[in-house]
N, C-alpha and C positions, 0 to 999 in steps of 0.2 A: 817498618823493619821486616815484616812476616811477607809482605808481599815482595821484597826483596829478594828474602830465601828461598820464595819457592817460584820468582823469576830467574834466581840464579840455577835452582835444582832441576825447573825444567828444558833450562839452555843446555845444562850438561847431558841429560837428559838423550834431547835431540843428536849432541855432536858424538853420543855413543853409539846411537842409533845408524847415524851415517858412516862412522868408522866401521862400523861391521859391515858393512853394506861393498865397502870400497875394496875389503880384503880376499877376494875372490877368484880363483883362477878361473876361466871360463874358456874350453876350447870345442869349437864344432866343427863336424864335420856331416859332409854331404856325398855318401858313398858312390860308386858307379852300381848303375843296377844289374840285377841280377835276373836271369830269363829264365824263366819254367816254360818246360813246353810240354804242355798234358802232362801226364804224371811224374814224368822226370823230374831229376831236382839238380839245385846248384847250391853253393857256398859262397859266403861273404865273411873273409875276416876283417875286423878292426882294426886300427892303429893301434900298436904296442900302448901300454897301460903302464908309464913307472912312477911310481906312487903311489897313495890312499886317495880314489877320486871316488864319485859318486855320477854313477855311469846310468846314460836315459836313451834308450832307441827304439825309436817312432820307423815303423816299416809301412812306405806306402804304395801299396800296390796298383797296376796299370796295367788295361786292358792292351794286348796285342794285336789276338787274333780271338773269336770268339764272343762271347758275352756272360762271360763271371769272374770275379775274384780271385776264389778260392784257393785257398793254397796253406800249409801248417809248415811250422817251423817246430826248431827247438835248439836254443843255445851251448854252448860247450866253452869248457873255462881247461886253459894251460897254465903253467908257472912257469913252465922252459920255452927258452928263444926256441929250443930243436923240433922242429917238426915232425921226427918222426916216436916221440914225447905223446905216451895216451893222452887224450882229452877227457876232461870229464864233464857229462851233461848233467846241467843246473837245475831245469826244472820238465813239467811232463810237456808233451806236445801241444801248443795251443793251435787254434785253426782259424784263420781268417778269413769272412766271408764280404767285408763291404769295405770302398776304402775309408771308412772313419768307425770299424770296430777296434775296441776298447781292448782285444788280443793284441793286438799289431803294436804295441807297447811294453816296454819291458823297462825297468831300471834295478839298479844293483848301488845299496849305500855303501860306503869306505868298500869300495871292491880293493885288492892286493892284488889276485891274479897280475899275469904279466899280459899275456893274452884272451881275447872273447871274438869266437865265431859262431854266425848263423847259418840251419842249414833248412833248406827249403825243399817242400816236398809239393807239387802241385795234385790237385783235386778233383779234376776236372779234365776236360779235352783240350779246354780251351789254351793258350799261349797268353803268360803275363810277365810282367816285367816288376821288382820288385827294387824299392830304393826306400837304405837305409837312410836315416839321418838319426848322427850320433852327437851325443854332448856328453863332456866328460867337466865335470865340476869340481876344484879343489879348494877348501877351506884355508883360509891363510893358518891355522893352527895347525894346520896336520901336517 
């Protein structure tokens, strides 16, 4: 009988396990990049945000012309479709120097915002190209 119960507790168990697993919105994207040419800079916005997601962008940078990286960002959050609507910047400048530093990473849990853009400041002499890749994750409860 006892081994019953706790083959019946661990099957239930299991198929809660896999039910939360199933309930997930997942959508990504693979932005067009973005070109620094020595110290100048450019902008990348994201795809509109309607919801509570949980938002992860991986910036990877690519050699043009020269030989370095380096290049600093820093994001900025809207509520309004209008563009011409302040933005407001979310956290301090971070700087990227290799393509697999640990800066070049940002996420944001239950963001609201409607919109999220990066704006890139280059470092260097050198000319690079910068490509987001975004994922926006939504909880089946939210």
């Amino acid at each position: 009988m006892m081994k019953k119960l706790i083959t019946l507790i661990l099957c239930l168990f299991v198929v809660l396990a896999i039910d939360a697993q199933r309930g997930q919105t997942v959508i990504k994207y693979k932005m067009d990049a973005a070109t620094v040419y020595g110290t100048s800079g450019d902008t990348t916005e994201l795809p509109l945000i309607h919801g509570e997601y949980d938002v992860s962008v991986q910036l990877w940078p690519a050699i043009v012309q020269g030989d370095s990286l380096n290049f600093s960002f820093y994001p900025q959050l809207s509520a309004s479709y209008d563009n011409a609507t302040a933005w407001t910047t979310t956290s301090a400048v971070d700087s990227v120097d290799t393509a697999t530093d640990a800066d070049g990473i940002i996420w944001y849990a239950d963001m609201k915002p409607l919109r999220l853009r990066l704006i890139y400041t280059g470092l260097s002499t050198d000319t690079i190209s910068i490509t987001p890749y975004v994922v926006y994750k939504k909880h089946r409860n939210e």
